[in-house]
C-alpha positions in Angstrom: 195.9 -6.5 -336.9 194.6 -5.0 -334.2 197.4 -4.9 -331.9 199.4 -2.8 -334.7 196.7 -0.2 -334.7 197.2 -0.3 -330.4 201.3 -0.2 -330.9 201.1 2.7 -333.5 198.7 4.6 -331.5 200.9 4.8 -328.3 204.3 4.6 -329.6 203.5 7.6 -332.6 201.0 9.2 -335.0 202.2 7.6 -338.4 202.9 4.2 -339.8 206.3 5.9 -341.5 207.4 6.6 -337.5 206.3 3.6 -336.8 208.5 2.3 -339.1 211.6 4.2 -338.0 211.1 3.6 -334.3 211.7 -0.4 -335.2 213.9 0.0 -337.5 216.2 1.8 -334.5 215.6 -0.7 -331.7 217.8 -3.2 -330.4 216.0 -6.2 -330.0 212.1 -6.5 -330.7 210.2 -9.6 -329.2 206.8 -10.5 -331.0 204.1 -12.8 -330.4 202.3 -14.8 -332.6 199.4 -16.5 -332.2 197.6 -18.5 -335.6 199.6 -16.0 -337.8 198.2 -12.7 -335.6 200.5 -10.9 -333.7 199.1 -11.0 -329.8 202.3 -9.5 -327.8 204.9 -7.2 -328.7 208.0 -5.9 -326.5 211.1 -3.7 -327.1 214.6 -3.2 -326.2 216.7 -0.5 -326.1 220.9 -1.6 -324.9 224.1 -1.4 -324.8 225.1 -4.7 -324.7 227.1 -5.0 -321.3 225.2 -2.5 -318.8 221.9 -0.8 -319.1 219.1 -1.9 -321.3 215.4 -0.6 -321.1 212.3 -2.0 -321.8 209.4 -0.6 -324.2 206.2 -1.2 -325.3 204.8 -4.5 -323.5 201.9 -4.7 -325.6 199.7 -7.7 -325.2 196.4 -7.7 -327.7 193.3 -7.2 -324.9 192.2 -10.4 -325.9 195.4 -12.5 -325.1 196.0 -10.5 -321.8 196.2 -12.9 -318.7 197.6 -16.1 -320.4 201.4 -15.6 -320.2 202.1 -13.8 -322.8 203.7 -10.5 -321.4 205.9 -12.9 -319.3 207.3 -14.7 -321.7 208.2 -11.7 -324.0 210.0 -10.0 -320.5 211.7 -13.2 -320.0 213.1 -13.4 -323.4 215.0 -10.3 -322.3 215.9 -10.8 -319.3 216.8 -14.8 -319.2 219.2 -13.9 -321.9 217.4 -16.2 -324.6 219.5 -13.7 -326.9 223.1 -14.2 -326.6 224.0 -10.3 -326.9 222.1 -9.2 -323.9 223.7 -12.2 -321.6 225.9 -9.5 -319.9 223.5 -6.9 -319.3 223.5 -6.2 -315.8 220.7 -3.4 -315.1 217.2 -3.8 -316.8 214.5 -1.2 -316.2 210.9 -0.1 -317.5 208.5 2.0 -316.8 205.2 1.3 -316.0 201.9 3.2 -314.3 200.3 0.4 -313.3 201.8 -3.1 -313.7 203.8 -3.2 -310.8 202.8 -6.7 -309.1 203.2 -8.2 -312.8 206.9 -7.0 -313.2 207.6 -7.3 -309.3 206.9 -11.3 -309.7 209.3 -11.0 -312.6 212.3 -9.7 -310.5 211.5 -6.0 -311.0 211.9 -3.6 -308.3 210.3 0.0 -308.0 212.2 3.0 -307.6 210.5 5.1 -304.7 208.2 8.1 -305.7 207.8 7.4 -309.2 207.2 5.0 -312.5 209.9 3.5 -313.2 211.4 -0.6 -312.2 214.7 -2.0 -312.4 216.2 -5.3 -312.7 219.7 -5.8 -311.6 221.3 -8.9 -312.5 224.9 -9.1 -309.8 225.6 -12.0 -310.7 227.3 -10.5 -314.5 229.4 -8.8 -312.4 231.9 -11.1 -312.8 231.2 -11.2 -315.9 231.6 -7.3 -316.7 235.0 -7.6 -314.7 236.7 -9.5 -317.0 235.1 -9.0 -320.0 235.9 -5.8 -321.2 
């Protein structure tokens, strides 16, 4: 698959790194299209605070039909019951603002990097400990 050879070439050098970098992730989020694998994101958490994004990948020819958005909002609309209370999302990005500022995303002056703060599991944090 070609989006595999894109994902091993920017996350690492080998497949067996490859391998070890999913196998220590939080949550993964994959896309399929006809059996293919178009769109692939990761998460690394906590479970109640922080949790950053990596590796929105979206095969080149998939790009522009949704399929990055849906993979963020996986995350970030709690679709997975352990990352409900997260509070602060952020990613890092060199040029995708606009795409994750029309997801919620702010940037943080003067360099890469976007958050996502969710104050409303505030409440939530309070009395959950």
């Amino acid at each position: 698959n070609n989006l595999i050879k894109i994902l091993i070439k920017i996350t690492t050098t080998s497949i067996r790194k490859f391998n070890c970098l999913i196998e220590n992730t939080s949550l993964i989020v994959i896309a399929y299209s006809e059996g293919r694998v178009v769109g692939f994101a990761r998460l690394f958490t906590d479970f109640v605070r922080w949790a950053d994004i990596y590796d929105v990948v979206v095969d080149p020819e998939y790009q522009g039909k949704g399929i990055g958005k849906k993979l963020i909002l996986k995350f970030i609309n709690h679709q997975y019951p352990k990352v409900s209370r997260v509070r602060t999302f952020i990613l890092g990005t060199e040029d995708k603002f606009e795409f994750y500022q029309s997801l919620g995303f702010k940037r943080d002056t003067g360099n890469h990097f976007m958050t996502l703060t969710r104050t409303h599991r505030d409440d939530q944090l309070i009395n959950h400990h």
